[in-house]
N, C-alpha and C positions, 0 to 999 in steps of 0.2 A: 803259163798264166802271167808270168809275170811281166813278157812282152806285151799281151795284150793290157795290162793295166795301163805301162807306158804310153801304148795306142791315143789310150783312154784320156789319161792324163792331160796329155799334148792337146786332146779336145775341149777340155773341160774348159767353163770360161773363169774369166778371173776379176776381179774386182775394179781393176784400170777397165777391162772392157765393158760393163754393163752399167746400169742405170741404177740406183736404189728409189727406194718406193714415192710413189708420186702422192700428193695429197688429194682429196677428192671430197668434194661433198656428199652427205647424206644420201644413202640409196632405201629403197623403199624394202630392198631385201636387207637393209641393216635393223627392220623390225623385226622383235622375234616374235609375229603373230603367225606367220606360217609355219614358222619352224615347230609353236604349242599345236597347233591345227593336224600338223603332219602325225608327231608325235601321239595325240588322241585319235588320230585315223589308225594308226601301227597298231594301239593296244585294241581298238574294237574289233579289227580283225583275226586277232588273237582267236584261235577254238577255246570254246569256254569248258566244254565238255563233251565226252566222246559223242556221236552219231555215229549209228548203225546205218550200212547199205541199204538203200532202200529201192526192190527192182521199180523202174530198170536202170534209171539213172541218177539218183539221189545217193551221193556219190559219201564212201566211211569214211569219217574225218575224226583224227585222232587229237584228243584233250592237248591242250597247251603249245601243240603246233600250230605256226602260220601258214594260211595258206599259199601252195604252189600247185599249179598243172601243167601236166602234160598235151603240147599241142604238136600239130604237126606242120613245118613250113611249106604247104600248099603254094604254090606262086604263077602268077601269070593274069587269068581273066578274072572280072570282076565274082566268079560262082568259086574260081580259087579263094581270093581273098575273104569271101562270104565264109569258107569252109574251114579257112586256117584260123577266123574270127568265133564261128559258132562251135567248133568240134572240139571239148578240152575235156580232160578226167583229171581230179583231184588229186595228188598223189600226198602220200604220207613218205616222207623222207625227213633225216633231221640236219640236214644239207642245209635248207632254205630258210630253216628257225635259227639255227647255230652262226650263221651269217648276218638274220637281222636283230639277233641278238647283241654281236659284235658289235657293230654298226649301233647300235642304243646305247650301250655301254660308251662306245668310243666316243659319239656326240655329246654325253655328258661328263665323261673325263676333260677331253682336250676343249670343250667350247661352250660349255655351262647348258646346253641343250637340256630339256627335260628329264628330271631321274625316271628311269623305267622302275613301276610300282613292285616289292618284292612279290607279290603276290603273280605278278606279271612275268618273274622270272621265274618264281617257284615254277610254274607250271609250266615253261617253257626248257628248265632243268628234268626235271621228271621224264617228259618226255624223252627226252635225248638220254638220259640214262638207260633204256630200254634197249638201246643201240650197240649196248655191249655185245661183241661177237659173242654166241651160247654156246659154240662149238669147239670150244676150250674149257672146260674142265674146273675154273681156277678166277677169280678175280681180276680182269684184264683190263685195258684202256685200248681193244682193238677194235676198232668202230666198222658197222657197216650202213653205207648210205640206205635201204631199206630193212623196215623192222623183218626179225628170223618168226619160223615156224615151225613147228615140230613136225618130222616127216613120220611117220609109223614105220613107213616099208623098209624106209634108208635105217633109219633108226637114229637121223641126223637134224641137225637144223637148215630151213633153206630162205636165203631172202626172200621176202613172200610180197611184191607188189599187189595188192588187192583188188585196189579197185582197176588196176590195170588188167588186173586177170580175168575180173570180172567183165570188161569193155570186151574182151572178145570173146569171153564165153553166151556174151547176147546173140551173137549169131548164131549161137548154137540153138538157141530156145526159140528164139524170135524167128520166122519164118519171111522167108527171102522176098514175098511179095510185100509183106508189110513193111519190110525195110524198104524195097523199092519205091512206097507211099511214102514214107516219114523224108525220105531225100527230095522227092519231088514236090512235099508240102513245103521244107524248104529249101527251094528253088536249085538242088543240090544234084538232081537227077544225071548229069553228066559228069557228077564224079564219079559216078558207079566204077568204072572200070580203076578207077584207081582205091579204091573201097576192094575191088576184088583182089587187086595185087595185095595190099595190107594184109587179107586174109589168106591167101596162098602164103603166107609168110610166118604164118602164125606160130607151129612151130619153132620157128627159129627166135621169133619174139621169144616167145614163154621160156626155152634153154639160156636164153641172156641174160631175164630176170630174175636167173638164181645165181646169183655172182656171189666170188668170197668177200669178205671184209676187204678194205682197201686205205691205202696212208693217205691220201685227203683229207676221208672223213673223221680219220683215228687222229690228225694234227691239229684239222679245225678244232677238235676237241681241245686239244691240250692247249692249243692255243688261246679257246676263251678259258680256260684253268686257268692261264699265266694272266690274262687278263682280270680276273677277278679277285684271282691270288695280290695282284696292284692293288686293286681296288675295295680290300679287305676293308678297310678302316668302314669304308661309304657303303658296301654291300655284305656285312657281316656273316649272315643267315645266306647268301645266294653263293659265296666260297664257300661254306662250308657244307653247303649240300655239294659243291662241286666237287669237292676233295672227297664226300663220304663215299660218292661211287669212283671214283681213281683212287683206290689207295696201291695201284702194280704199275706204276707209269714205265716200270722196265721191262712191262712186256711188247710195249709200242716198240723202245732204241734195241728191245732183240730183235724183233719183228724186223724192221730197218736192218739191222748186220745179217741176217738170215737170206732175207730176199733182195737186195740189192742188187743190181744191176750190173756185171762186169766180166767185162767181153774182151778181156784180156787174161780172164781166169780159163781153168783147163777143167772145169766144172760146166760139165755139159748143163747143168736146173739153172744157172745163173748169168751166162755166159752168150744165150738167145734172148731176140728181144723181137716185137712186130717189123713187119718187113718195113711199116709204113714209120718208124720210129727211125731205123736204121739211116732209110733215104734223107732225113734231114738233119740227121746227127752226125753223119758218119764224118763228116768234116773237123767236128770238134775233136770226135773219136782220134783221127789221125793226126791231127796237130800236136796232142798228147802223148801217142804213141812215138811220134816224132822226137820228142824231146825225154824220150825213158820214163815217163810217168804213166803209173798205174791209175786205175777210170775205176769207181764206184756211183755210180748213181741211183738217186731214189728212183723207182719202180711206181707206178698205179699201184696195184693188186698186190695185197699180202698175201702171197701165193708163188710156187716157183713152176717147172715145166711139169716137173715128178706129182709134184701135189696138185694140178694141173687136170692130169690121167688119173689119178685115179677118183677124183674130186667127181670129174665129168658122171662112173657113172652112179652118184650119188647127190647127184644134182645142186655141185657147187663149183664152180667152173668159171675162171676169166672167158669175157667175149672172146672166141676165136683160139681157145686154151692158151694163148700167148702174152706175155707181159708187154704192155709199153713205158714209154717216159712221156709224161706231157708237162711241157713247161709250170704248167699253173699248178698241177699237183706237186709240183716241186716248190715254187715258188711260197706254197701254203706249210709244205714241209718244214722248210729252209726258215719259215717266219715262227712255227708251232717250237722248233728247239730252238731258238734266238730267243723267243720269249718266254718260253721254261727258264731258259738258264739265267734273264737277266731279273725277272723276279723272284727266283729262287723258287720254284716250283719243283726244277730239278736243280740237284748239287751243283755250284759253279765248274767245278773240275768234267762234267759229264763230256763235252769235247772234247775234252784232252787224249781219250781212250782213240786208238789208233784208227779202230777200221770205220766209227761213228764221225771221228774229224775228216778222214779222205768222202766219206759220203757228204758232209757237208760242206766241203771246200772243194768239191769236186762241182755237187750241183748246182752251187750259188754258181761258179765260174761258167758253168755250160748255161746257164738264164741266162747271165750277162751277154756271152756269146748270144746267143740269140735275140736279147734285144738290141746290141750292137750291131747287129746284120738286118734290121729290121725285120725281122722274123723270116728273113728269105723269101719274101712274098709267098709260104708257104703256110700261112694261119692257119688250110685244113689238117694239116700235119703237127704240127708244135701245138697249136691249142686244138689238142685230141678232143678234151670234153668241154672247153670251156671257148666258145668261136668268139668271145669279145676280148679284142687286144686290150681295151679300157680294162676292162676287170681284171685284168692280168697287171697291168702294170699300177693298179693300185694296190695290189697284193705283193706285189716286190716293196713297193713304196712303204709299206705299212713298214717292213724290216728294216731299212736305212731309217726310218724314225723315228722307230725305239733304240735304234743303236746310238746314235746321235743325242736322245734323250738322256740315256746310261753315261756317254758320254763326258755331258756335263760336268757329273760328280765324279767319275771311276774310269779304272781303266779295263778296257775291254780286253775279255779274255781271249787268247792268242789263236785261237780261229778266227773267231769275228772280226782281230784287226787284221787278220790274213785277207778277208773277202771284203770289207768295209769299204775301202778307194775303188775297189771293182764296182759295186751296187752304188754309188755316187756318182761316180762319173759318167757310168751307162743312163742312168736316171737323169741327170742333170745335163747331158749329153742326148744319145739317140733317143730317148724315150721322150725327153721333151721336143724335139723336132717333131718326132712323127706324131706326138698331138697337137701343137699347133699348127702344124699343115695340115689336118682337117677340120680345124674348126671354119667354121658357114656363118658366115652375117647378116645377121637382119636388123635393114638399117643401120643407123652409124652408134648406136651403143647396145647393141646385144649381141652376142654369140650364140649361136645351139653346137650339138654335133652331134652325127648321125652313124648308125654301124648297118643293119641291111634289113631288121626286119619291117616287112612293108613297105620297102622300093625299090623290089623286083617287079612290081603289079602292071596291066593295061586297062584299061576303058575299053566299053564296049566297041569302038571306034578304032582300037589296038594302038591309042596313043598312049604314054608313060605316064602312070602315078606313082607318086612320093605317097604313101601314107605315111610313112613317118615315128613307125610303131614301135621303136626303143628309142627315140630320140630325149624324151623325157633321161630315161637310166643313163643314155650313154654317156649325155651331159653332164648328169651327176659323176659319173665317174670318172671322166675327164677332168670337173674341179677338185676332186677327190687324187686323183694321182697328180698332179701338179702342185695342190696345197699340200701334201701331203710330205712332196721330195723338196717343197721350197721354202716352207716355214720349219722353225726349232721350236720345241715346246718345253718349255722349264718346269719342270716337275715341284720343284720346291714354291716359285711364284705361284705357277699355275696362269703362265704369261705365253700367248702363243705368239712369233713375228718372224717377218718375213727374215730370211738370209740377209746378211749384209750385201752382199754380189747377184742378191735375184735381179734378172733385166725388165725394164719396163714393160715387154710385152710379156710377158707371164703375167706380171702383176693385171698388165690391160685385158688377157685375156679370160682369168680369172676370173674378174670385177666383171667384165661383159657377159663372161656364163653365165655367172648366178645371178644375174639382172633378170637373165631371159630364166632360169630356170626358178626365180623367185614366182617371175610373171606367171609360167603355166603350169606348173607342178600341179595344184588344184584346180583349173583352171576348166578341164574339160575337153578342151582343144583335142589332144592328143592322146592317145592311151596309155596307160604306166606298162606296158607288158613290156619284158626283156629278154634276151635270150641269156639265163646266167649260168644252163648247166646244158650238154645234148649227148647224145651217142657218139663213138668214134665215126662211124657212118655217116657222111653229110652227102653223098655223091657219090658218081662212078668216080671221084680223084681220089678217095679215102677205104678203096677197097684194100683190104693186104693181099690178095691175090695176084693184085695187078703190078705188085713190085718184085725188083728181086730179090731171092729166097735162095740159101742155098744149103739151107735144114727141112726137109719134106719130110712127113713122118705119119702114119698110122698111130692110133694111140696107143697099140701095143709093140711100136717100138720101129715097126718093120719103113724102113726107108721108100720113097717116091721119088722117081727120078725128078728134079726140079725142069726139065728142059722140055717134059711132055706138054701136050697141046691140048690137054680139054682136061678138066678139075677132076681132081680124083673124087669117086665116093665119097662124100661127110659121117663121121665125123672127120678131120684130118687137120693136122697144125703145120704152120707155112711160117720158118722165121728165118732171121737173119743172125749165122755164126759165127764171133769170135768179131776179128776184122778181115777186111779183103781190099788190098790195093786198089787207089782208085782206078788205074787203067786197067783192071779187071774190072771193077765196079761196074763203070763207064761201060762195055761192053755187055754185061749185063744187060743194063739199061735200054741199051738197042735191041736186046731183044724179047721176044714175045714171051708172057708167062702163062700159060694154058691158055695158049691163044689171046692173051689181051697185053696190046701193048701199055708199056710204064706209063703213066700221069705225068708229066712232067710240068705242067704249067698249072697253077690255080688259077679259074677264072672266077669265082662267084657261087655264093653260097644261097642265092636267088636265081638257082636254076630250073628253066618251067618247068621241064623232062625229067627232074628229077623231086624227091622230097624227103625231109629229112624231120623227125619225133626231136623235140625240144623243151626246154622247162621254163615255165615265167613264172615270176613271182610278182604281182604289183605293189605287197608288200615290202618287199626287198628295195624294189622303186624308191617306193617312198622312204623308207630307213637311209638310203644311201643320198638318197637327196635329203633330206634331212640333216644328216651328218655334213653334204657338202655347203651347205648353206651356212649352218652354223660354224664351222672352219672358217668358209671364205669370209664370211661376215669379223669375226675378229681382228682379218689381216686388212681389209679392202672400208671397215668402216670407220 
């Protein structure tokens, strides 16, 4: 690690080299009439109160959640686009609330944005306290991203997506001609065949939908805890509903030393990890191993191989019975104990304990490596469930923030100043490179920037459209990771300003986004929809079958040779053990795994031939542009 800070270092720029802030007259996004407009958009679409399913499509929406749906990225002719636009289910998760939650809070902390009403938040706490895993016994803080159900048969609890379940149990009722009318009334008739694959799949959907609790969801939690734990003074009644349902936050950091990730352990449950995890880790993997250091990292799934098998047949089961690492659930990790421990939510000392500081100084290090490398052109791999690098690096960003804020007064305890020069320099380094080389101009004072959905599309004529359909979010979260690694925020003033060494173009590209995202945010132009959460599946590049594996297993134990050519029987788990030198690696790699060779190249997550079930939030949209607005607006007016 320590070379690589060096690396980092040597990048970072310095005060002789850059420009400090340029003056500017008044921009029209320096009013905060959209930023109240946004704001009253966010709370109306608040659920006021529960709705019941209504068949066939009047879709159960649960009290005090925002709304989020499930779509699917259809891509290609204009009957795709038509399909990826009209075809959506409601989903209840507390994923998409607990986010623009964050995002409300945080626009009224650092940038005097509108106070979210407690009443607004009462019901948006409620909800997410339902979230508590039920299959523990005990008062916990181990969150799952959909609400549980009671099984009778298992005699267990199972994440129970509703109205997801309900979307394919219509086939069941509804009869195949009148479905083939409803497609054809809207002009949909030639998806049939891809309507028929979704359903030959359907099993396999409905076993993914029962997954265990998982550290995402369980840190996004603690992490608006730590934020409101801040925020005590201003939301008195909304901490202390928080803390009334977390009063066990040690069973989240046992949870974490339990199932962590470490492939240099002789613990067969912890020691495997997805084939498709391995292929783009295995680098950092060996560099570590290179220099005598032991590897822990945070995991997805609070869950190990053992609990796994027997989970399956009780219908609670990681996708695929296999754990992975995905950068952003780590990066949410990584931010959820940063902010416990610098607001005192948890004991300042909680770091210090051996196997919690190696998971935390292990996985900030392996982020950084990976935004240092520019994700390896591998985003379907490293961002498993989350395909926006924007959203990812404003989730790093938020943790060099608050560190740097603590900073000010105190001195940071001896983890955090271990990873702190890492997460600055990578931020302030490769992570701002690779946003400003995307950003797109229109005309000479605006910026937008774009990530993929809805500009895979053709015209009837099979020439190229841009729709343009996250470019609203992306944007935001572009000004959002940029203001976020370039301004200081002084907690005592309650004064946000740029770095003394930020370079002119940060600042220019900054002021240019929020120009443009002042202009369209409400505007209509564009759609707020975003891709903020999806499946590990996005394509044949993201199959784990198609890597190499060289743990093949039956779920009761019995081995599969890994070098056969056509897929065992399912159920079956397919992972990658321990480590394995790259020039075995490497060889692997050349060859076939059940007959399909490795993925080696990402091209594009707007593939016609293929499609992939996605989450949007428009709310989220607006919450994060909201937030980015009034940020930018501080520094840039």
């Amino acid at each position: 690690m320590l070379s690589l800070l060096a690396r980092m270092a040597e990048a970072a720029p310095s005060p002789e080299d850059t420009v400090v802030s340029m003056v500017r007259e008044k921009d029209p996004f320096c009013s905060a009439e959209v930023i109240t407009q946004l704001a009253k958009k966010i709370e109306e679409l608040q659920v006021k109160r529960d709705r019941p399913y209504v068949f066939p499509i009047i879709w159960e929406q649960d009290r005090g959640l925002y709304p989020s749906e499930v779509r699917v990225n259809f891509v290609g002719s204009p009957v795709m686009s038509t399909a990826r636009d009209l075809l959506s289910v409601f989903d209840n998760n507390m994923f998409a609330s607990a986010w623009i939650t964050i995002a409300l809070l945080e626009g009224h902390h650092y940038a005097s944005a509108p106070r979210p009403g407690d009443q607004q938040l009462a019901l948006t706490l409620d909800a997410i306290a339902e979230y508590h895993d039920k299959n523990r016994n005990y008062s916990n803080s181990v969150m799952t991203f959909w609400p549980q159900a009671f099984n009778d048969t298992f005699q267990n609890w199972q994440s129970m997506p509703e109205n997801l379940l309900k979307a394919f149990g219509l086939f069941d009722v509804v009869p195949a001609k009148v479905v083939e009318e409803i497609m054809k009334l809207l002009g949909l008739e030639s998806l049939e065949h891809f309507m028929e694959s979704i359903l030959s799949m359907e099993d396999s959907f409905k076993r993914a939908f029962h997954i265990p609790p998982d550290f995402d969801d369980t840190f996004v939690n603690i992490g608006l805890g730590a934020l409101l734990t801040e925020l005590a003074s201003d939301f008195p009644d909304a901490a202390s509903r928080w803390r009334s349902g977390n009063s066990n936050l040690s069973s989240a950091l046992e949870a974490l030393r339990q199932y962590a990730y470490r492939p240099f352990s002789n613990d067969s449950n912890v020691n495997s990890i997805d084939p498709r995890t391995y292929y783009y880790i295995r680098h950092f993997l060996s560099e570590a191993h290179g220099r005598g250091e032991d590897i822990a990292l945070v995991p997805t799934w609070v869950q190990n191989l053992q609990d796994a098998k027997d989970g399956y047949k009780r219908g609670v089961a990681m996708p695929f019975e296999i754990n992975n690492v995905d950068v952003t659930v780590s990066a949410n990790v990584v931010n959820g104990l940063t902010t416990a421990v610098l607001s005192g939510l948890l004991p300042a000392d909680s770091l210090d304990e051996p196997l919690l500081k190696q998971v935390y100084v292990n996985t900030t290090a392996m982020i950084v490596a990976q935004i240092s490398d520019h994700l390896q052109e591998r985003p379907d791999l490293e961002l498993t469930y989350y395909p926006s690098a924007f959203e990812f690096y404003w989730f790093v960003a938020r943790t060099l923030s608050v560190m740097e804020t603590a900073m000010l007064n105190r001195t940071l305890p001896p983890a955090m100043q271990e990873v702190y020069p890492l997460l600055k320099a990578a931020l302030e380094t490769s992570m701002t490179q690779d946003v400003i080389a995307k950003a797109q101009q229109e005309g000479e004072e605006m910026i937008f920037f774009d990530d993929f959905l809805g500009d895979g599309d053709v015209d009837s004529h099979n020439r190229s459209v841009v729709h343009a359909e996250d470019r609203l979010f992306t944007t935001a979260m572009a000004i959002n990771a940029l203001v976020t690694t370039w301004t200081t925020f002084d907690a005592a003033k309650r004064t946000v300003s740029w770095k003394q060494y930020v370079t002119a173009e940060v600042q220019d590209v900054v002021h240019k986004s929020a120009r443009w995202l002042n202009a369209n945010i409400l505007k209509g132009t564009y759609k707020p929809n975003n891709v903020f959460f999806s499946g590990s599946f996005k394509g044949n590049s993201t199959i784990p079958f198609f890597y190499p594996c060289n743990r093949v297993e039956y779920l009761n134990g019995t081995r599969i040779d890994p070098r056969q050519q056509s897929l065992p029987t399912p159920p079956f788990i397919c992972s990658m053990q321990g480590l394995v030198p790259e020039t075995d690696y490497q060889a692997m790699i050349d060859q076939k795994h059940f007959g399909f060779n490795t993925p080696t190249h990402f091209t594009t997550f707007n593939d016609p031939n293929s499609y992939f079930p996605f989450w949007s939030s428009p709310a989220y949209t607006y919450a994060t542009s909201m937030l980015a607005l009034a940020r930018a607006g501080l520094v840039a007016c």
